[in-house]
N, C-alpha and C positions, 0 to 999 in steps of 0.2 A: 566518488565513483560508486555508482551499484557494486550489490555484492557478486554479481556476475555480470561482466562489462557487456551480455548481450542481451540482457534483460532491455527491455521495455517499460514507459512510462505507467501502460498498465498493468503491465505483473506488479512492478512497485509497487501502485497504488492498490491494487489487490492485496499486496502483503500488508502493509500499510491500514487497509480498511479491515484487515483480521487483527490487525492489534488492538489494544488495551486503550491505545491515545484517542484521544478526544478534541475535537475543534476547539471546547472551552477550555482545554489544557496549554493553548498556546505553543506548541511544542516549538524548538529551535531547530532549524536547519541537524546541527549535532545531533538532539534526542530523534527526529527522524531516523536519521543514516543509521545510527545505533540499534534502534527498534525495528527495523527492515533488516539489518543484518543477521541480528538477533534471528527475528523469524525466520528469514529464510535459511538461515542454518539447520533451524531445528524443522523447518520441510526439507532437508537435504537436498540445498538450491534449486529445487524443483518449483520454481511460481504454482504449478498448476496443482499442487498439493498444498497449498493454499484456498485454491476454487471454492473447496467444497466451504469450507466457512461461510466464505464470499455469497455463496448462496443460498445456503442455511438463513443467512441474515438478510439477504433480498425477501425470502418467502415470510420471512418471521415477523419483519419491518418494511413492507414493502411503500409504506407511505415517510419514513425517513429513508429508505437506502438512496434514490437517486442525488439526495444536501449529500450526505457521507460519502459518495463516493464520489461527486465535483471534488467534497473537501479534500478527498484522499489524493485525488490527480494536482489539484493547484497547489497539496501542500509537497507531492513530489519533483514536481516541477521548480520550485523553493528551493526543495533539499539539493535535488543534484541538477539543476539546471538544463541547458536546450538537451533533452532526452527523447528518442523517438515512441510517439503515442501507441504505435500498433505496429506488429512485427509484417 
């Protein structure tokens, strides 16, 4: 379960793409849910105080951010399953 059951597939994957994890790290299902929850506590469940990372790293990398951010949605779709994509 998300750490707020009305999150969406993409605030996860937004929180998700502001963490530390890596495609080449393999993460589990587990270190997912972990690392999202982790973050989004420390945005005070707020997804959108997430954003600004989120786009920080589009401008910075804008010719990786579109891999990183598939990877971040199919690896959340993994983590917590049939999840809705956009609110």
């Amino acid at each position: 379960m998300p750490p707020d059951p009305s999150m969406t597939a993409t605030e996860l994957a937004g929180i998700l793409f502001s963490s530390g994890l890596q495609a080449s790290d393999h993460p589990t299902p587990e270190q997912v849910r972990t690392v999202v929850a982790a973050l989004s506590r420390r945005c005070g469940d707020d997804p959108s105080a997430c954003a600004a990372r989120v786009a920080q790293e589009a401008g910075d990398h804008p010719d990786t951010f579109a891999v990183r951010m598939r990877w971040a949605l199919d690896t959340v779709h993994d983590a917590y399953g049939d999840i809705t994509t956009a609110a």
